[in-house]
mmCIF file of the N, C-alpha and C atoms, coordinates in Angstrom:
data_MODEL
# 
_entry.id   MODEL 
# 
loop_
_atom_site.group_PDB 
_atom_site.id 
_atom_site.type_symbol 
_atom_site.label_atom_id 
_atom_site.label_alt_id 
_atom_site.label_comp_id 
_atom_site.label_asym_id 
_atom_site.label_entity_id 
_atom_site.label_seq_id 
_atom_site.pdbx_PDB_ins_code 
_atom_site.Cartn_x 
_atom_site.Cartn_y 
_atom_site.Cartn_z 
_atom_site.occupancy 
_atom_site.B_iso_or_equiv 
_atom_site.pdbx_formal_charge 
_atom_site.auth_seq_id 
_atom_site.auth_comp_id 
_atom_site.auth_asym_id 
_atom_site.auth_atom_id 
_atom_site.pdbx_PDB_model_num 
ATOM 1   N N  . UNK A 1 1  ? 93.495  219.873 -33.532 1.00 0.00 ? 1  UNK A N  1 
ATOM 2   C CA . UNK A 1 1  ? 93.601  218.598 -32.848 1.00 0.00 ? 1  UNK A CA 1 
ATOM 3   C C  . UNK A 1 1  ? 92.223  217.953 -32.699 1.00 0.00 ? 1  UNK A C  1 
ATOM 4   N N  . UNK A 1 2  ? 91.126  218.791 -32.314 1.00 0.00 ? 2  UNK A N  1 
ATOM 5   C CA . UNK A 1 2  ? 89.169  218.388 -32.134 1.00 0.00 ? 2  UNK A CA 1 
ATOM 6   C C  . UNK A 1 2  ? 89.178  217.602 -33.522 1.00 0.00 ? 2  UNK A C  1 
ATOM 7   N N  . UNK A 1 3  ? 89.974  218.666 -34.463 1.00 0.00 ? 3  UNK A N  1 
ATOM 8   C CA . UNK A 1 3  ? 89.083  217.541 -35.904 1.00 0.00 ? 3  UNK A CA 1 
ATOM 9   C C  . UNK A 1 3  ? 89.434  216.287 -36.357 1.00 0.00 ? 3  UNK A C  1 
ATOM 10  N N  . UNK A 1 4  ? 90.813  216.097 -36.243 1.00 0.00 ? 4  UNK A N  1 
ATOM 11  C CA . UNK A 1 4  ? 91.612  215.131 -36.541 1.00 0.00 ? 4  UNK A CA 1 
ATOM 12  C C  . UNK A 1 4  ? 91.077  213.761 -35.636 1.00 0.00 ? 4  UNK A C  1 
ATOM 13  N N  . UNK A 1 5  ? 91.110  214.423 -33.927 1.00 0.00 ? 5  UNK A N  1 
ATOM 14  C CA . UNK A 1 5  ? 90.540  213.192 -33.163 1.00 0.00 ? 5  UNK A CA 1 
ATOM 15  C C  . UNK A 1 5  ? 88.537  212.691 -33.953 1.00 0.00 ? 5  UNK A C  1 
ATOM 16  N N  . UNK A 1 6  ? 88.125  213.656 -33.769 1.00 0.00 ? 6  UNK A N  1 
ATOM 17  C CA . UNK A 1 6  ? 86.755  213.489 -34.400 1.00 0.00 ? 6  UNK A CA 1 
ATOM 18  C C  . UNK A 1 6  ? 86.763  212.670 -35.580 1.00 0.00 ? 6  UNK A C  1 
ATOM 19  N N  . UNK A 1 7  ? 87.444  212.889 -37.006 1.00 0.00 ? 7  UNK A N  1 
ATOM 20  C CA . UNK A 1 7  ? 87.580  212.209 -38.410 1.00 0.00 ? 7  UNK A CA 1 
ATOM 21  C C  . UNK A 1 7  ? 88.227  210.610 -37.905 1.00 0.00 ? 7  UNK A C  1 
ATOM 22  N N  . UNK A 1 8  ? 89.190  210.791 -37.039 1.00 0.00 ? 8  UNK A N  1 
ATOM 23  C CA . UNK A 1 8  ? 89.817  209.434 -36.994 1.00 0.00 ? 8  UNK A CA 1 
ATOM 24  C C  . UNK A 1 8  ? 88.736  208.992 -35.954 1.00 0.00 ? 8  UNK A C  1 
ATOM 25  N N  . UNK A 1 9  ? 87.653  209.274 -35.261 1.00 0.00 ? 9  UNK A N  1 
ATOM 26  C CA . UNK A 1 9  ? 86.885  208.567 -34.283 1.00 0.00 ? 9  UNK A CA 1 
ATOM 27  C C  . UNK A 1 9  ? 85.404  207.965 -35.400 1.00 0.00 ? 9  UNK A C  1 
ATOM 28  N N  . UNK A 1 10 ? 85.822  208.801 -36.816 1.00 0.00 ? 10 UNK A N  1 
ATOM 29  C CA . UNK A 1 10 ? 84.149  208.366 -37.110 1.00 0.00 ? 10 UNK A CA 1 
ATOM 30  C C  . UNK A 1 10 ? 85.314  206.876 -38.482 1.00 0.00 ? 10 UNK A C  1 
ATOM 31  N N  . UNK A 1 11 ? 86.406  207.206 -38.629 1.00 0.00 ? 11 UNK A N  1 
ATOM 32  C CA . UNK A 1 11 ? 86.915  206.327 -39.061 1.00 0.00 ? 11 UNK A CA 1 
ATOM 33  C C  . UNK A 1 11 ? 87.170  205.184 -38.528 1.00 0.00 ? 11 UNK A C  1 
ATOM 34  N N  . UNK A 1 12 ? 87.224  204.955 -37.072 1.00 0.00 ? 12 UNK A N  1 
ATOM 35  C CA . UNK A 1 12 ? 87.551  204.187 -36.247 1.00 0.00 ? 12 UNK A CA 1 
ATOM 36  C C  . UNK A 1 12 ? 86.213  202.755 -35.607 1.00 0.00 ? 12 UNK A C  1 
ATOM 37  N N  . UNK A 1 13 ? 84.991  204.212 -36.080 1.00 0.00 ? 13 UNK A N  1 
ATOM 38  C CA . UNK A 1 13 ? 83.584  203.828 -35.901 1.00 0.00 ? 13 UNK A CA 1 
ATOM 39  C C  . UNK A 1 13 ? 83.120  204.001 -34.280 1.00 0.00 ? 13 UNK A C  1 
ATOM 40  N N  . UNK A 1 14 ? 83.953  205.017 -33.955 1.00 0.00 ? 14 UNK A N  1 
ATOM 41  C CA . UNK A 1 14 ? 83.132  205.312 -32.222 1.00 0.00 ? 14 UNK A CA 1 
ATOM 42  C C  . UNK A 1 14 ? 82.608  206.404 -32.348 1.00 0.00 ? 14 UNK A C  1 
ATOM 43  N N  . UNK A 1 15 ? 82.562  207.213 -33.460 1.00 0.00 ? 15 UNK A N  1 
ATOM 44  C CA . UNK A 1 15 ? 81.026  208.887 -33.830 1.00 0.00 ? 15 UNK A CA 1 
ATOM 45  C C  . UNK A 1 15 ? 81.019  208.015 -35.245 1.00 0.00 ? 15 UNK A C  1 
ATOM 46  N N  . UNK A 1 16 ? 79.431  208.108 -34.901 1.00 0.00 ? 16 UNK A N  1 
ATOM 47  C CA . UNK A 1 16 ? 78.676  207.781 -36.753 1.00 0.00 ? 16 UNK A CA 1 
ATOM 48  C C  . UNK A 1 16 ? 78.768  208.620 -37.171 1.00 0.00 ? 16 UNK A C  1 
ATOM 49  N N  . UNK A 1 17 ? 79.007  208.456 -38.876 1.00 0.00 ? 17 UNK A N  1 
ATOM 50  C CA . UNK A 1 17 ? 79.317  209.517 -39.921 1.00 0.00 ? 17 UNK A CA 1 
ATOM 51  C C  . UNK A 1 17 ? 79.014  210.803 -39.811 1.00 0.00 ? 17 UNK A C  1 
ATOM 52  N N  . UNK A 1 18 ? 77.460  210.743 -39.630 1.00 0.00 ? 18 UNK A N  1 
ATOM 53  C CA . UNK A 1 18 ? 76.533  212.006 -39.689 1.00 0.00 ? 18 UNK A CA 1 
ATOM 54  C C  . UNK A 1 18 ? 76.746  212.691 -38.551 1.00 0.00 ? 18 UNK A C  1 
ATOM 55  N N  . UNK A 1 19 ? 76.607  212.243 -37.337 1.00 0.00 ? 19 UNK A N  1 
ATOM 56  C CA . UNK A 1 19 ? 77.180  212.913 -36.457 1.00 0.00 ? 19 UNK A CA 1 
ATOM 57  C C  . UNK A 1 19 ? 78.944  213.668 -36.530 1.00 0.00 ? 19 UNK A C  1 
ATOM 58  N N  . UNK A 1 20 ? 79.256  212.768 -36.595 1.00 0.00 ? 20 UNK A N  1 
ATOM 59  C CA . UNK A 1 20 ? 81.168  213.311 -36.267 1.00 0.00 ? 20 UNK A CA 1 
ATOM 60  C C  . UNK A 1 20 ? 81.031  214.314 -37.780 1.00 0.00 ? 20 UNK A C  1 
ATOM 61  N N  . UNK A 1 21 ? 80.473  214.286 -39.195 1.00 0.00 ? 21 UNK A N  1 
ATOM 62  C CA . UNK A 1 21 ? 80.456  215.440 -40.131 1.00 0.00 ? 21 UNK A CA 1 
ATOM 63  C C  . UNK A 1 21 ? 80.222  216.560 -39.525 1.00 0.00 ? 21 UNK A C  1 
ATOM 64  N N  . UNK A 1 22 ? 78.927  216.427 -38.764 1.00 0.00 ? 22 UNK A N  1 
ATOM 65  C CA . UNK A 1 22 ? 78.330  217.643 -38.106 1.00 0.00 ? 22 UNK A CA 1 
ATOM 66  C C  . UNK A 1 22 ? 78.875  218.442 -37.120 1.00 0.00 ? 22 UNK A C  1 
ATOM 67  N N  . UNK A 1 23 ? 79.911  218.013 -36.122 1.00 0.00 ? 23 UNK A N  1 
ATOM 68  C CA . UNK A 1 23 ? 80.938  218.209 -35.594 1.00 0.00 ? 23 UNK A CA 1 
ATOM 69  C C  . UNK A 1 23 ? 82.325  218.819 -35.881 1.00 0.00 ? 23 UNK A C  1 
ATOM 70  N N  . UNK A 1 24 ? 82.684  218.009 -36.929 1.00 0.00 ? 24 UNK A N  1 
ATOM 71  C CA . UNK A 1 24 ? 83.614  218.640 -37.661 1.00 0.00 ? 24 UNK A CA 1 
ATOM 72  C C  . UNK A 1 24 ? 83.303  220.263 -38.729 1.00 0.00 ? 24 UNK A C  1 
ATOM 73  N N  . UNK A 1 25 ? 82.424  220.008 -38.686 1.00 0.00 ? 25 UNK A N  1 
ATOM 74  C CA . UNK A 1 25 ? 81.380  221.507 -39.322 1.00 0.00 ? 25 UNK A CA 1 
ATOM 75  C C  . UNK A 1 25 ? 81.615  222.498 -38.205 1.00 0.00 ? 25 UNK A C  1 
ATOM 76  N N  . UNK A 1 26 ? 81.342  222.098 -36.801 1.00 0.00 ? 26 UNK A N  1 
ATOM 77  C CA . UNK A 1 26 ? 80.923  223.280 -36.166 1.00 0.00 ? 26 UNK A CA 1 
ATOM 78  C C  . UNK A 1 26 ? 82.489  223.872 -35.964 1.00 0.00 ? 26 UNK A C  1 
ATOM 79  N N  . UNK A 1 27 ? 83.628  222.800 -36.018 1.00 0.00 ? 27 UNK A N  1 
ATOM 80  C CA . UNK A 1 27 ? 84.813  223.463 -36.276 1.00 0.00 ? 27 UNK A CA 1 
ATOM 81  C C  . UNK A 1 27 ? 85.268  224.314 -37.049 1.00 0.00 ? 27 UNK A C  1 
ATOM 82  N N  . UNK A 1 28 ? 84.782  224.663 -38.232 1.00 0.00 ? 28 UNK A N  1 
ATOM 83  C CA . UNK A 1 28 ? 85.335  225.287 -39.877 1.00 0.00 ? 28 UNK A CA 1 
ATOM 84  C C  . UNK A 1 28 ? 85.444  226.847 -38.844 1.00 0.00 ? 28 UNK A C  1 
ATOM 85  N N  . UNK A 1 29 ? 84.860  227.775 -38.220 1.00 0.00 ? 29 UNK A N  1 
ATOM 86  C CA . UNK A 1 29 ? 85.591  228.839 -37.991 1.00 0.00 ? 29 UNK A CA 1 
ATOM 87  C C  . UNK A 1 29 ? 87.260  228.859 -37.221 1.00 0.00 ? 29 UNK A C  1 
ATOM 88  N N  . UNK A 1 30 ? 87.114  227.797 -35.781 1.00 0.00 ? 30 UNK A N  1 
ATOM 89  C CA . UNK A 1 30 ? 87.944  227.488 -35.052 1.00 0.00 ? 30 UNK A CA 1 
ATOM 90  C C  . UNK A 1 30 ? 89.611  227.008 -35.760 1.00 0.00 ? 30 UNK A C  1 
ATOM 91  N N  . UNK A 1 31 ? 88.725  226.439 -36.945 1.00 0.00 ? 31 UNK A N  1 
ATOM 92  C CA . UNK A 1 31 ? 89.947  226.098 -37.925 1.00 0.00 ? 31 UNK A CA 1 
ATOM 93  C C  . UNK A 1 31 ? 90.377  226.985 -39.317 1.00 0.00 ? 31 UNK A C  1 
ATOM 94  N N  . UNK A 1 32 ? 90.375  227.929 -39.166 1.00 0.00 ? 32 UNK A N  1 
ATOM 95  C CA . UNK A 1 32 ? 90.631  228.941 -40.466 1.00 0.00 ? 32 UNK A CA 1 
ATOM 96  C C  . UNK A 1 32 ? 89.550  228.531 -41.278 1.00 0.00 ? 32 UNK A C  1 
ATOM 97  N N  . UNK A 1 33 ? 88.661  228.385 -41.552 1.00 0.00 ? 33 UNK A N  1 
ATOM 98  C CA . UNK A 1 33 ? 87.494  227.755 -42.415 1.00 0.00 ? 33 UNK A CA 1 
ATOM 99  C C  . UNK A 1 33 ? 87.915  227.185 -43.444 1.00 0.00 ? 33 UNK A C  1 
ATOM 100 N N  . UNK A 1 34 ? 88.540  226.088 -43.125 1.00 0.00 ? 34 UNK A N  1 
ATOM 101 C CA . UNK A 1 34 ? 89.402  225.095 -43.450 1.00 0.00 ? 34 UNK A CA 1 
ATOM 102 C C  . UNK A 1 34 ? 88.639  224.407 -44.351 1.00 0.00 ? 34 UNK A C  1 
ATOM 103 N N  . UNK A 1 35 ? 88.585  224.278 -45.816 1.00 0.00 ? 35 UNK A N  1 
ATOM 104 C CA . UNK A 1 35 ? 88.137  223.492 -46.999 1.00 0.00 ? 35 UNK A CA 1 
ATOM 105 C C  . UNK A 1 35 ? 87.581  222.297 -46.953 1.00 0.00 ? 35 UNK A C  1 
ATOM 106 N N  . UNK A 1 36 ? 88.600  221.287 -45.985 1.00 0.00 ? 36 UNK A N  1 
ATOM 107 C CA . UNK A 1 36 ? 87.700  220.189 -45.642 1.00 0.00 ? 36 UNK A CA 1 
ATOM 108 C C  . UNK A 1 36 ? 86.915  219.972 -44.699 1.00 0.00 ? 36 UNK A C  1 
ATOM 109 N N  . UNK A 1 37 ? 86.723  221.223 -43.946 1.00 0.00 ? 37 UNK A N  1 
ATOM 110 C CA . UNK A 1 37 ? 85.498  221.182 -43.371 1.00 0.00 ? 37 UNK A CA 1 
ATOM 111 C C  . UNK A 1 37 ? 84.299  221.882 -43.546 1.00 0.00 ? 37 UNK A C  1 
ATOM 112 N N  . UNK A 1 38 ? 84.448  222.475 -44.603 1.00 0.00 ? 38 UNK A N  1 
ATOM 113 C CA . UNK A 1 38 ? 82.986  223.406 -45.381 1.00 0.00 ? 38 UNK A CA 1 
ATOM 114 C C  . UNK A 1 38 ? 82.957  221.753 -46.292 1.00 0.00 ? 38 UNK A C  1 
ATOM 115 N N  . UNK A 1 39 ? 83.712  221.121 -46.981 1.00 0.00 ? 39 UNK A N  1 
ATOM 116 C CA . UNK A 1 39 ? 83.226  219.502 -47.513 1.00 0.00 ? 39 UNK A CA 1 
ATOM 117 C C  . UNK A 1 39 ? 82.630  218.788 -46.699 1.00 0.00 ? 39 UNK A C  1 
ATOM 118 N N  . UNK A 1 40 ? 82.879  218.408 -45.538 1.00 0.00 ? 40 UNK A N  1 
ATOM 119 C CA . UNK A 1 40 ? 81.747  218.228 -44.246 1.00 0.00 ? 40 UNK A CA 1 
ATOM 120 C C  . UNK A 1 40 ? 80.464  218.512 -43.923 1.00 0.00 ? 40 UNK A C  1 
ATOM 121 N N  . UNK A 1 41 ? 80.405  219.826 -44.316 1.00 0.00 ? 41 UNK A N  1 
ATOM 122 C CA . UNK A 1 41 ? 79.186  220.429 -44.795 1.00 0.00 ? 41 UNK A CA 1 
ATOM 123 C C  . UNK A 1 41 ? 78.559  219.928 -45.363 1.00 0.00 ? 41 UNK A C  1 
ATOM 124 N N  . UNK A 1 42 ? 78.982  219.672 -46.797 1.00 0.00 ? 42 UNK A N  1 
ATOM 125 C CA . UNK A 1 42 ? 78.289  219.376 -47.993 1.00 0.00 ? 42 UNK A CA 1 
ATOM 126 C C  . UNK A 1 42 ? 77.434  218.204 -47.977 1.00 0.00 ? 42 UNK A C  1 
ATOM 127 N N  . UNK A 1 43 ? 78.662  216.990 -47.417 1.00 0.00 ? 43 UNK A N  1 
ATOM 128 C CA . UNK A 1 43 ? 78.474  215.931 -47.025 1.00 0.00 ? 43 UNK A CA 1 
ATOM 129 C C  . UNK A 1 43 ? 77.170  215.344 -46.184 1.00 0.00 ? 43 UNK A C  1 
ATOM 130 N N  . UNK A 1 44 ? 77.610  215.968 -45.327 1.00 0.00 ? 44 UNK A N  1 
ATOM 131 C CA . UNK A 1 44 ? 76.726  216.222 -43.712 1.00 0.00 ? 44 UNK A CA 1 
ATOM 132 C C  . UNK A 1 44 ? 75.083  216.519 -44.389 1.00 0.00 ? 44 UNK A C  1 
ATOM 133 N N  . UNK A 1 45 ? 75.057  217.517 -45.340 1.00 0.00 ? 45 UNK A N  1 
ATOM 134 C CA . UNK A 1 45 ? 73.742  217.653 -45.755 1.00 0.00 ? 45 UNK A CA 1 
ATOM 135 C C  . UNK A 1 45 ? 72.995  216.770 -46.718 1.00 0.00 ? 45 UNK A C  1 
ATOM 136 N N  . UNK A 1 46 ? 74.383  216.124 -47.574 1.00 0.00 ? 46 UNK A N  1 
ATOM 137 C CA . UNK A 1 46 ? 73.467  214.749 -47.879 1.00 0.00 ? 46 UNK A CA 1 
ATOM 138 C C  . UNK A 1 46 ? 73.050  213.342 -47.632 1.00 0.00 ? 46 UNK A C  1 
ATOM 139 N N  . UNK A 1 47 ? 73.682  213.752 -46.525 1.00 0.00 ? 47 UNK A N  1 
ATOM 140 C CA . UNK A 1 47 ? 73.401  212.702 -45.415 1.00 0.00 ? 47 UNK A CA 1 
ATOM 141 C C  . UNK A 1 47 ? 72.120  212.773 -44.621 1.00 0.00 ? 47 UNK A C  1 
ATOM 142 N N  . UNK A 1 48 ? 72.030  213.837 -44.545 1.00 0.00 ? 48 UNK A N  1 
ATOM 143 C CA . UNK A 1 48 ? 70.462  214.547 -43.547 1.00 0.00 ? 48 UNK A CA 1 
ATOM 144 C C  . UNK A 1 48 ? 69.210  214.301 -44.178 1.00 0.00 ? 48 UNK A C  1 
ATOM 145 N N  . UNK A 1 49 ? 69.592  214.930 -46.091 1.00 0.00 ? 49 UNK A N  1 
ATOM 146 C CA . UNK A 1 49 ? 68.604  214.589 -46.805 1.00 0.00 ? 49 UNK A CA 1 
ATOM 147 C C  . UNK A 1 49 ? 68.274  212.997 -47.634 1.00 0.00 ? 49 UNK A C  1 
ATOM 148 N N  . UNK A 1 50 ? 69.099  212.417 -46.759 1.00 0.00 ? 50 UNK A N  1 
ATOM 149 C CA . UNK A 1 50 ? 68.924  211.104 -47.721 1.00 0.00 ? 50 UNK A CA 1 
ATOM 150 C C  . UNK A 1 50 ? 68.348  209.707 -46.539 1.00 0.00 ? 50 UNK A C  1 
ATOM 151 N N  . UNK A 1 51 ? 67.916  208.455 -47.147 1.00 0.00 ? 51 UNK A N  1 
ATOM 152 C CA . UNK A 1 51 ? 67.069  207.975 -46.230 1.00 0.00 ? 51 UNK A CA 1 
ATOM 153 C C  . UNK A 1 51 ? 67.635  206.559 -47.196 1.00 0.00 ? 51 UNK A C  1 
ATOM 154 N N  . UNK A 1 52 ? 67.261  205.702 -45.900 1.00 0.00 ? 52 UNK A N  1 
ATOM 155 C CA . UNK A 1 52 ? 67.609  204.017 -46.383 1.00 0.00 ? 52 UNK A CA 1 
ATOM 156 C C  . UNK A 1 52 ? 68.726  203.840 -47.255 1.00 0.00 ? 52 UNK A C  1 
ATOM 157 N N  . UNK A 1 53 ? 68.909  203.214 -48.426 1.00 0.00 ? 53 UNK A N  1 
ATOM 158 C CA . UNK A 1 53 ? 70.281  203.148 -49.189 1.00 0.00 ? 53 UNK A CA 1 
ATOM 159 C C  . UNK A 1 53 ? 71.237  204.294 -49.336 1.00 0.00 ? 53 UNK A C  1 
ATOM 160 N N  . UNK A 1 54 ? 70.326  205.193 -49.629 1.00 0.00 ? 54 UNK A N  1 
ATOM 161 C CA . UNK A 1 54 ? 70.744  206.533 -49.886 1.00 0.00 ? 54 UNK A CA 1 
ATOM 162 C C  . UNK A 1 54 ? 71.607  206.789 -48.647 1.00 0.00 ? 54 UNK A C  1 
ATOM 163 N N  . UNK A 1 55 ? 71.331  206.811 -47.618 1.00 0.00 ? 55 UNK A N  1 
ATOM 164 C CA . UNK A 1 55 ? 72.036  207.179 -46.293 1.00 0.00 ? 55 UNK A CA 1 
ATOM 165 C C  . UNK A 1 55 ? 73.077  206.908 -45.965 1.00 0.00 ? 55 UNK A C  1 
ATOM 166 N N  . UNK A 1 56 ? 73.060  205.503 -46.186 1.00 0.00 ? 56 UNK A N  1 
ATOM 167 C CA . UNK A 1 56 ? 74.189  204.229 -46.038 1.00 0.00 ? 56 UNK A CA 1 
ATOM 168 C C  . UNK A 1 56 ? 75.303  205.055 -47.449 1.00 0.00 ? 56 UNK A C  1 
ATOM 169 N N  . UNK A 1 57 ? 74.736  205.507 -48.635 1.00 0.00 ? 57 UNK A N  1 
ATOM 170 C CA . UNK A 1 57 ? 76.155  205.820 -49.182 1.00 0.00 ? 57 UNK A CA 1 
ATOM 171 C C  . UNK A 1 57 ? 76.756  206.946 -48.379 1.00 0.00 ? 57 UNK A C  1 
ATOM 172 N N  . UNK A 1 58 ? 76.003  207.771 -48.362 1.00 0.00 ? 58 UNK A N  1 
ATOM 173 C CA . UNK A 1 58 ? 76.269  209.099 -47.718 1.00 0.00 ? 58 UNK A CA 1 
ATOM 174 C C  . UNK A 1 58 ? 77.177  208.981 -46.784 1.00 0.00 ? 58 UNK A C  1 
ATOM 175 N N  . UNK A 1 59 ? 76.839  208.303 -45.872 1.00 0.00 ? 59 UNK A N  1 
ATOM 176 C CA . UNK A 1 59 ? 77.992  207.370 -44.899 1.00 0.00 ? 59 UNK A CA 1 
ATOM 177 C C  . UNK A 1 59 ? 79.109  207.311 -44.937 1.00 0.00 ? 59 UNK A C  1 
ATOM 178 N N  . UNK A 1 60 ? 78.948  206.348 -46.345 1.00 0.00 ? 60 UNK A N  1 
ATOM 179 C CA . UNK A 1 60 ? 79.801  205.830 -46.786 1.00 0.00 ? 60 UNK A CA 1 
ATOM 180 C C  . UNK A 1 60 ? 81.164  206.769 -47.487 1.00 0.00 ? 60 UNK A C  1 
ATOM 181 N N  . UNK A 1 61 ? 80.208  207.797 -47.830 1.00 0.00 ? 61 UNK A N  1 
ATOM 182 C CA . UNK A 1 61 ? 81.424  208.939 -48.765 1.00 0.00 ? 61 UNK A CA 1 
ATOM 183 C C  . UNK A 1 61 ? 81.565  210.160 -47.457 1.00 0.00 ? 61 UNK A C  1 
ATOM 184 N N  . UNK A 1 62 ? 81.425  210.195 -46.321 1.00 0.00 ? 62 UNK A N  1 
ATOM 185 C CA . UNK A 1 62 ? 81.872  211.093 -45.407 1.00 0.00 ? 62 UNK A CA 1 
ATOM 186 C C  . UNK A 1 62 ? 83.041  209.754 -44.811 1.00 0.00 ? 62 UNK A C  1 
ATOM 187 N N  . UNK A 1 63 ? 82.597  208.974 -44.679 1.00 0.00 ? 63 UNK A N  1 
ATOM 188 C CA . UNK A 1 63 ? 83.805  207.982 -43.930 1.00 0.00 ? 63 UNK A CA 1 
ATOM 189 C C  . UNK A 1 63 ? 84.784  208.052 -45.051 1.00 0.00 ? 63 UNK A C  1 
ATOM 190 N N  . UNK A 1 64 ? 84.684  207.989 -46.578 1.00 0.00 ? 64 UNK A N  1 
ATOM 191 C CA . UNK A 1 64 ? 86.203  208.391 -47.539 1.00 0.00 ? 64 UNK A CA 1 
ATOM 192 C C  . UNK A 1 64 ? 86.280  209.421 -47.746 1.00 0.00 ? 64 UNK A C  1 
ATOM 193 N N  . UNK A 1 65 ? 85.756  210.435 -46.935 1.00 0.00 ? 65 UNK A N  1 
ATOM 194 C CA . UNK A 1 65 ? 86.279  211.812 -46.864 1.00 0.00 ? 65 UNK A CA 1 
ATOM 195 C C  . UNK A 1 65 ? 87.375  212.057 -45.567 1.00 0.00 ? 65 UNK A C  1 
ATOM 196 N N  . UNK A 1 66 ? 87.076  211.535 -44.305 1.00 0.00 ? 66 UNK A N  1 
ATOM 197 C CA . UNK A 1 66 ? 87.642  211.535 -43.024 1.00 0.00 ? 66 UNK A CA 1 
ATOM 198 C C  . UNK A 1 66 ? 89.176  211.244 -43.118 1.00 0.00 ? 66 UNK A C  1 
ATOM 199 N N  . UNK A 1 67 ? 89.484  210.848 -44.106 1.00 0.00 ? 67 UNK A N  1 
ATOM 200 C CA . UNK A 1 67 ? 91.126  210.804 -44.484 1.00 0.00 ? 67 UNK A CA 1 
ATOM 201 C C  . UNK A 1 67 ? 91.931  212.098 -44.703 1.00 0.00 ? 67 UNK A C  1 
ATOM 202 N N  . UNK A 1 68 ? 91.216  212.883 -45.774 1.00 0.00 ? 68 UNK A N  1 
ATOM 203 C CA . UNK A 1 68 ? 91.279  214.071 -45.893 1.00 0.00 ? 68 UNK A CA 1 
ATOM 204 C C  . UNK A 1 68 ? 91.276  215.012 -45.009 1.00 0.00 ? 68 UNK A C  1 
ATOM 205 N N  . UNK A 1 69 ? 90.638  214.935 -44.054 1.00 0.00 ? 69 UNK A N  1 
ATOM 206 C CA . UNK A 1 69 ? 90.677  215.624 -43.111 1.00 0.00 ? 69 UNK A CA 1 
ATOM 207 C C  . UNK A 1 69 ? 91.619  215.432 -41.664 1.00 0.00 ? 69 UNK A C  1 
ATOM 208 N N  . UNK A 1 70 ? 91.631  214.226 -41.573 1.00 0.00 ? 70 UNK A N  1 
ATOM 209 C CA . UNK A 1 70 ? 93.147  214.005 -40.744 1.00 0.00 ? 70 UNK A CA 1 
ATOM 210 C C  . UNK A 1 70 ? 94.566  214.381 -41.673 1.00 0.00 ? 70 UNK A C  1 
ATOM 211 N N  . UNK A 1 71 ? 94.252  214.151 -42.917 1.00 0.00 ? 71 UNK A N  1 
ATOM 212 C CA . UNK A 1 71 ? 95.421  214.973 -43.728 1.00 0.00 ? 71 UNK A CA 1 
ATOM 213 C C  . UNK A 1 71 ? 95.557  216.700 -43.528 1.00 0.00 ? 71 UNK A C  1 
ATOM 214 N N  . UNK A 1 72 ? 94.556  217.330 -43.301 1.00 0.00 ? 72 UNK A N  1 
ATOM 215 C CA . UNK A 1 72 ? 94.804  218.859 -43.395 1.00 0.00 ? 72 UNK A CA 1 
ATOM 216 C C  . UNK A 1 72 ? 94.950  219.101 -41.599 1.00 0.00 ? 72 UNK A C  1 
ATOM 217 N N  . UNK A 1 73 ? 94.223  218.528 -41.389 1.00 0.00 ? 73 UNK A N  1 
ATOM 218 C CA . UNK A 1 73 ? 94.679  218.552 -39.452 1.00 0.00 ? 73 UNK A CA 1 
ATOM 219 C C  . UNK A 1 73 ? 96.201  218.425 -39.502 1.00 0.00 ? 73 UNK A C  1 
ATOM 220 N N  . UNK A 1 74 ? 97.151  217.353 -40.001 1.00 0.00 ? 74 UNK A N  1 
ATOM 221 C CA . UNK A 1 74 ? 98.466  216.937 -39.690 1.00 0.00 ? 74 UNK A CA 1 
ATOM 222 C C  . UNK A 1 74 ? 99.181  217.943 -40.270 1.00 0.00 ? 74 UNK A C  1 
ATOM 223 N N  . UNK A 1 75 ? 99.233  218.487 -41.419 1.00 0.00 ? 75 UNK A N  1 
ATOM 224 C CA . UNK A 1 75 ? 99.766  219.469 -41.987 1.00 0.00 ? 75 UNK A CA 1 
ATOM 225 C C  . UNK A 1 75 ? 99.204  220.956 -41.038 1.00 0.00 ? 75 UNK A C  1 
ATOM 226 N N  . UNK A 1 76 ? 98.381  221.088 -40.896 1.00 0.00 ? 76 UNK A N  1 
ATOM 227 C CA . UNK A 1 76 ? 98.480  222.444 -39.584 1.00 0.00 ? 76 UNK A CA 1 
ATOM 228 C C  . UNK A 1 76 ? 98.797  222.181 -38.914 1.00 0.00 ? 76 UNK A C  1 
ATOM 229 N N  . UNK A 1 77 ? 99.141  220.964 -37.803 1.00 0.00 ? 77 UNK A N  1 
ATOM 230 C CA . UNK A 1 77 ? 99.604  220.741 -36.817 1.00 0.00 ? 77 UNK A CA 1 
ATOM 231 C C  . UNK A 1 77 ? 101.078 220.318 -36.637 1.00 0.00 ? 77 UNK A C  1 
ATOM 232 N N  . UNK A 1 78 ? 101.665 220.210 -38.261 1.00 0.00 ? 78 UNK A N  1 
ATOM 233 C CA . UNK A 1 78 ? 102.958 219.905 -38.376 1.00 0.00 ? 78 UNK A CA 1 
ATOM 234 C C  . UNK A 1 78 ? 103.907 221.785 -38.077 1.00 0.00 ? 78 UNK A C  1 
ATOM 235 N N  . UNK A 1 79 ? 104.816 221.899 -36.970 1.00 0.00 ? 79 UNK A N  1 
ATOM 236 C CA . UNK A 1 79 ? 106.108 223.162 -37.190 1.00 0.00 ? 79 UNK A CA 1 
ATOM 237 C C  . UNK A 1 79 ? 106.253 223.429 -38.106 1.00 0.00 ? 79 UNK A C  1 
ATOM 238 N N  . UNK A 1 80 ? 106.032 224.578 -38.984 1.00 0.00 ? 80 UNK A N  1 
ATOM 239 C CA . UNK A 1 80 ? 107.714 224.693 -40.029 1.00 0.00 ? 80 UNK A CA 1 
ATOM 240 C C  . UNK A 1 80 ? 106.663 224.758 -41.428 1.00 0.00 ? 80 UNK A C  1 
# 
């Protein structure tokens, strides 16, 4: 439920990218070390290492990742 609210809050634009990635990271044990959040990871780090334009994509491709991740939240959180 933490990740799903988190992905839809940096989608929503109330946690910036880099932050709410980094967040959703510290979840990956809490969540079975859940795939799209070791991609968070990935993300998250090229976001850290990148500066001016560069940043802004980085951003940009963790915010079209955050879909994905309210997708694997809904499916664990779906019964059955």
């Amino acid at each position: 439920m933490m990740a799903r609210w988190i992905a839809r809050s940096m989608m929503d634009g109330a946690i910036p990218p880099g932050r709410g990635a980094l967040r959703l990271w510290a979840l990956w044990r809490d969540c079975q070390q859940a795939a799209e959040l070791a991609e968070m990871l990935q993300l998250h780090d090229a976001w850290e290492e990148s500066v001016g334009p560069a940043r802004a994509a980085a951003e940009a491709e963790i915010l079209a990742f955050a879909p994905e991740v309210v997708a694997a939240a809904d499916r664990n959180l779906t019964p059955g």
